[in-house]
N, C-alpha and C positions, 0 to 999 in steps of 0.2 A: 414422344417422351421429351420433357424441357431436358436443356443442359446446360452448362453453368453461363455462357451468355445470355441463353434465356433468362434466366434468374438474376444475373446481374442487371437486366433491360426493364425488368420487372420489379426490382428493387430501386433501383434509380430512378425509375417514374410514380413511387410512392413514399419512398422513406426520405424525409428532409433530408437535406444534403447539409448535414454538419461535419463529418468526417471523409477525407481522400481516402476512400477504402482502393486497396489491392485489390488486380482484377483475377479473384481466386475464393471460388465456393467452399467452404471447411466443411467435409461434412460428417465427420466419421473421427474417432481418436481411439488409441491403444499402447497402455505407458507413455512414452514421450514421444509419439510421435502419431501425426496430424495428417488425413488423407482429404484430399478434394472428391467432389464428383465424378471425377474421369478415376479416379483411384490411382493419384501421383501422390505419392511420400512425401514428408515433412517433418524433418528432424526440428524439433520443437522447443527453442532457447527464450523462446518470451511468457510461456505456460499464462497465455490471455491477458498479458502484463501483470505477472507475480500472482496470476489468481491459481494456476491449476499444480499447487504443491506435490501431492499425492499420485500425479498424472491422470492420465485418460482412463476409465474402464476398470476400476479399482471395485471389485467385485462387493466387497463388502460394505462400501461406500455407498454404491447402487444399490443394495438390495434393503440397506437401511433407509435409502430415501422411501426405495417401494413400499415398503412396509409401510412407512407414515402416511403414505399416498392413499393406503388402505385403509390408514384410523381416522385420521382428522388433518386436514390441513390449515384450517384458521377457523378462529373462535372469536376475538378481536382481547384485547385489551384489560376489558370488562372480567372477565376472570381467567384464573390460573391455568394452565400445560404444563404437563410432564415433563418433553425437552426444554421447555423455555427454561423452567428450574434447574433441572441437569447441564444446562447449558451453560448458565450464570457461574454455577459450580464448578465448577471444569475453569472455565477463563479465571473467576479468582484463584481459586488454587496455583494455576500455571503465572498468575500477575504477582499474586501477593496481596492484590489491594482490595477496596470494602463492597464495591457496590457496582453493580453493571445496567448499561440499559443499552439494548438491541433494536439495532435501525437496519434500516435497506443496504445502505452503502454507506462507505466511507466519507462521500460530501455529508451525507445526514450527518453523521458521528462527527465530522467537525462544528455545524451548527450549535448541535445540542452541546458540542463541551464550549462552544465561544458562549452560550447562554447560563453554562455552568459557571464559568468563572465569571459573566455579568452580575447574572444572581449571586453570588458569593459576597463580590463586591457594594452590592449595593443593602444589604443584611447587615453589613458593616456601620456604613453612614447615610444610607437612603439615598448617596450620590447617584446621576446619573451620569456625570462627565466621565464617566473611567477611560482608561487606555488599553488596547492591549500592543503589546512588540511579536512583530512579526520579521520571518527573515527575506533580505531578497532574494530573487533565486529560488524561491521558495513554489511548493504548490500543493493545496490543501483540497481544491475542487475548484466548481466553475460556477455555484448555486451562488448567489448573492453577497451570504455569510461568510462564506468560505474563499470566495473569489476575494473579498475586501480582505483577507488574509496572505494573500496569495502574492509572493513578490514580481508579477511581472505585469509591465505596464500594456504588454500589447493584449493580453488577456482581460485587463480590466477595464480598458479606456474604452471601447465603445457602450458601456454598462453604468459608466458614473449618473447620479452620483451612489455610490457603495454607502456600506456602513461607514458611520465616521467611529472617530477615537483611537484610529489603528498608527501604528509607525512602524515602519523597516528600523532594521541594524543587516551589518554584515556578518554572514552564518561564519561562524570560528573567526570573530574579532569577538573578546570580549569586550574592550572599550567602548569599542562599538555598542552593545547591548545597552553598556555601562551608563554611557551618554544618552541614551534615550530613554531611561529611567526617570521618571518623578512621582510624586506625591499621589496621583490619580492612575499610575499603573496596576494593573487589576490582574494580569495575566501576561507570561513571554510564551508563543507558540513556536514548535518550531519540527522537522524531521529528524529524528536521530540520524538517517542518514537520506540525505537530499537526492532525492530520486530525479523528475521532472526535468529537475535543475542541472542537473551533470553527472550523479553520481559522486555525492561527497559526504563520507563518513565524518558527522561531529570528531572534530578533536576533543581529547577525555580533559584537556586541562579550561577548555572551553564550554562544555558540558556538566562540569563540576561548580567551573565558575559563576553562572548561572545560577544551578541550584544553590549553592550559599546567598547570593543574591534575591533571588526569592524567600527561602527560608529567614533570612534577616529584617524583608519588607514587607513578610507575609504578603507576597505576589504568587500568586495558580503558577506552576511549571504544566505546561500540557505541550505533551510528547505525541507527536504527528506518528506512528507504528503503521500506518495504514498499505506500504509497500515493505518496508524492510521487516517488518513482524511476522508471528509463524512462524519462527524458525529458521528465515530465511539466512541469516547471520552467523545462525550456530547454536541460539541462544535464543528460548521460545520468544523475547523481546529482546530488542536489539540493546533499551535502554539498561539488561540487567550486565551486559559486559562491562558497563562503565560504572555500577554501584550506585547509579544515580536514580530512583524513587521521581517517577512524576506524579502532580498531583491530579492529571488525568493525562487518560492513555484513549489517545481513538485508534480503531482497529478493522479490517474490512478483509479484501482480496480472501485471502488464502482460508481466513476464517472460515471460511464456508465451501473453501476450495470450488467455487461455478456456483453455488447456488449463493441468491441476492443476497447479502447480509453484513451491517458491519455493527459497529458498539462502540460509546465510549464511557471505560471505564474509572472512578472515581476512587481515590484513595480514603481514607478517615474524613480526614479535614475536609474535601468539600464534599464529600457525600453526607455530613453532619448540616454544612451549611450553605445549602445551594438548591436543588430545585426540590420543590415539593410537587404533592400532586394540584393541578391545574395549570403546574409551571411548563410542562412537554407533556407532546404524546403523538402518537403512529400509530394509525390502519395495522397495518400488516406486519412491522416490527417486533420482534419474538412470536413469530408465529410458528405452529410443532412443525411445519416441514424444513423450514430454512434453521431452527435450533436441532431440531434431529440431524442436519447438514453437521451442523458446530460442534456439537455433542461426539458425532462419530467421530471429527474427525481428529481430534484429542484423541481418544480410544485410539486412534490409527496410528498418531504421534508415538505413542505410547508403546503400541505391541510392535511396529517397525525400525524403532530407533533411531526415527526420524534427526533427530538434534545430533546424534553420534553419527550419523553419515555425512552431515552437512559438514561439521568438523573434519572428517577425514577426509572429504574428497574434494574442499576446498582448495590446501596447497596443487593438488594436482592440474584444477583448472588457471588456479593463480600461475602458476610455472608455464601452462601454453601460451595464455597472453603474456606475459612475459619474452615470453619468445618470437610472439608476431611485433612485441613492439620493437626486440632487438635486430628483429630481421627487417623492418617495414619502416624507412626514414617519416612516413607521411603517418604512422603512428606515433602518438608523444606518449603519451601515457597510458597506464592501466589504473584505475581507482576503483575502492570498492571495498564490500564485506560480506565476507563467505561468498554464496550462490547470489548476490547483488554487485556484480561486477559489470565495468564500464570501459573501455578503449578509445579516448578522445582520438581524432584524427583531425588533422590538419592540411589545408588545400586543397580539398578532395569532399564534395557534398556528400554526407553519411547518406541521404537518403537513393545513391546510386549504387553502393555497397548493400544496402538492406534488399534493395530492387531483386538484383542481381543475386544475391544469395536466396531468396522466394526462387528466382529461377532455377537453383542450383540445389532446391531441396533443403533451404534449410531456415530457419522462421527465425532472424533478432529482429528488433525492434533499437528506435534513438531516444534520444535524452537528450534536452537542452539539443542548442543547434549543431553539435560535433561530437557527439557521444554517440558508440553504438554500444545497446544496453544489453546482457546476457542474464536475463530470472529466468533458468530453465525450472521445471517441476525439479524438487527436491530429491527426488530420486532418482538423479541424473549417474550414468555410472561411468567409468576412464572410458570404455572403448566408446561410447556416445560422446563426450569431450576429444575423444581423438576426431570421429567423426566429424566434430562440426568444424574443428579447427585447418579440416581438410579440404570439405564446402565454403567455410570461409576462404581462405585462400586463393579457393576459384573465385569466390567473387570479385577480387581485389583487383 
């Protein structure tokens, strides 16, 4: 019988080696927490980096996928599904806005919305020179599209040359933004709250500022939701805490809680004037198993009170870190919003800390080069926040 080195020897001799994977086989989950092959525990604060909201083993979760497994799981494009529709339904309602179109992932759903706001623009005056602003720090994917958005140079230099038209600003300078505004601006992308990058929640007088700026130059606002969205915040979109309306919304991870899927969704204005049919399209995107994924998992938001736990049990995580940063000189900071909380550390390689806590049973994940990042499943409870703040410790 293999065992997890086996499998790790066997994986290493097939799978391209794009990722430092940990030397640790996942193979089994139950609520929030994560067993190996050998059947060692894993208390579970990255939930597959913000993907597994609902946690592990969510019975009804499961047996809604089985079921689709039983009817149909693609059809292609060509015509209408059941979930796709029910699917669509569910996200506008929970967004507000007009029109959805469903991709694999979240790199897709930034493509199709950089194409949304090109087409927009170009409906306009037939230009092709448009611009869009992007922030640095920033991270949107690694596909072409979405890389040439992306503010970091070590990710995009071996790739050039990227899409042109694009410019940085500094995330919460609006001047910043301000100054790289002209005539041929088509679009400002950006994370309500900057994951990748460090863990930094948009300031609301910078996020506000913005939209007026758009709204005045009829410039696309598109709102990067792809980590901090679902709920994670408090707030089924991060963007609705700040009263600020994008004019698209890309969305992925959690939407589908493990199974492939993200969307980017379109308010009035550019779902009126932006892509028709010939302009995009997807194989496999809104296909009834990965929308039966989405579908549930609204329903599940819904009967568990998903957004009212996230609220409540935020200060209590907020107040542990807090407490490692008051006790731990080589911690600076805690940043963050709701269950998307971060702990920069200083002097000390995060990635010996993350090590070291895997050792110790318990699964963060970093951000940017000194951030260690905490998206447990959303159903995380005090005495599992006690727990990990106890495992951490050890690691330190």
């Amino acid at each position: 019988m293999m065992c997890s080195k086996d499998y790790i020897e066997l994986a290493e001799n097939s799978i391209l080696h794009t990722y430092n994977r940990f030397p640790v086989v996942l193979d089994k989950g139950k609520g929030v927490y994560l067993y190996d092959l050998e059947g060692k525990e894993y208390l579970d604060f990255g939930a597959g980096i913000a993907v597994f909201s609902l946690g592990y083993g969510n019975e009804e979760y499961n047996e809604a996928l089985k079921g689709q497994i039983d009817k149909l799981i693609h059809t292609s494009n060509l015509y209408y599904n059941v979930p796709m529709a029910e699917a669509a339904d569910k996200l506008l309602k929970a967004s507000g806005m007009s029109r959805v179109f469903f991709t694999n992932s979240g790199t897709e759903a930034i493509e199709g919305a950089i194409k949304a706001a090109r087409k927009y623009a170009w409906l306009k005056d037939k230009s092709t020179d448009h611009e869009i602003i992007a922030m640095r720090h920033s991270f949107h994917g690694r596909s072409l599209g979405a890389l040439s958005v992306t503010g970091n140079r070590h990710y995009q230099e071996p790739f050039k040359p990227l899409i042109g038209g694009v410019k940085f600003a500094d995330f919460n300078d609006l001047d910043s933004v301000k100054e790289a505004v002209t005539e041929k601006t088509c679009a400002i992308i950006l994370e309500t709250v900057q994951g990748e990058g460090g863990i930094y929640p948009a300031e609301e007088g910078f996020l506000k500022g913005i939209k007026e700026i758009c709204a005045e130059k009829d410039i696309l606002l598109i709102l990067d939701e792809i980590q901090c969205g679902m709920g994670r915040t408090g707030s089924m979109f991060a963007w609705q805490q700040y009263g600020v309306e994008p004019d698209i919304m890309t969305c992925a991870k959690a939407l589908g809680c493990g199974v492939p899927v993200g969307a980017f969704v379109l308010g009035e204005k550019a779902a009126a004037k932006s892509l028709e049919p010939g302009d995009h399209g997807t194989t496999y995107g809104g296909n009834p198993l990965a929308c039966a994924a989405v579908s549930k998992v609204f329903d599940l938001f819904e009967k568990q009170d998903i957004l009212a736990h996230v609220r409540e049990i935020t200060p209590y995580l907020e107040e542990k870190l807090d407490a490692l940063v008051d006790k731990y000189d080589f911690l600076k900071e805690r940043r963050g919003k709701g269950l998307m909380q971060g702990l920069e550390v200083m002097g000390r390689p995060v990635g010996e800390i993350v090590s070291r806590a895997l050792g110790n049973g318990l699964i963060v994940i970093s951000a940017g080069t000194n951030v260690l990042r905490f998206v447990p499943p959303l159903i995380i409870s005090r005495s599992q926040i006690d727990e990990m703040t106890e495992k951490l410790e050890k690691s330190f």
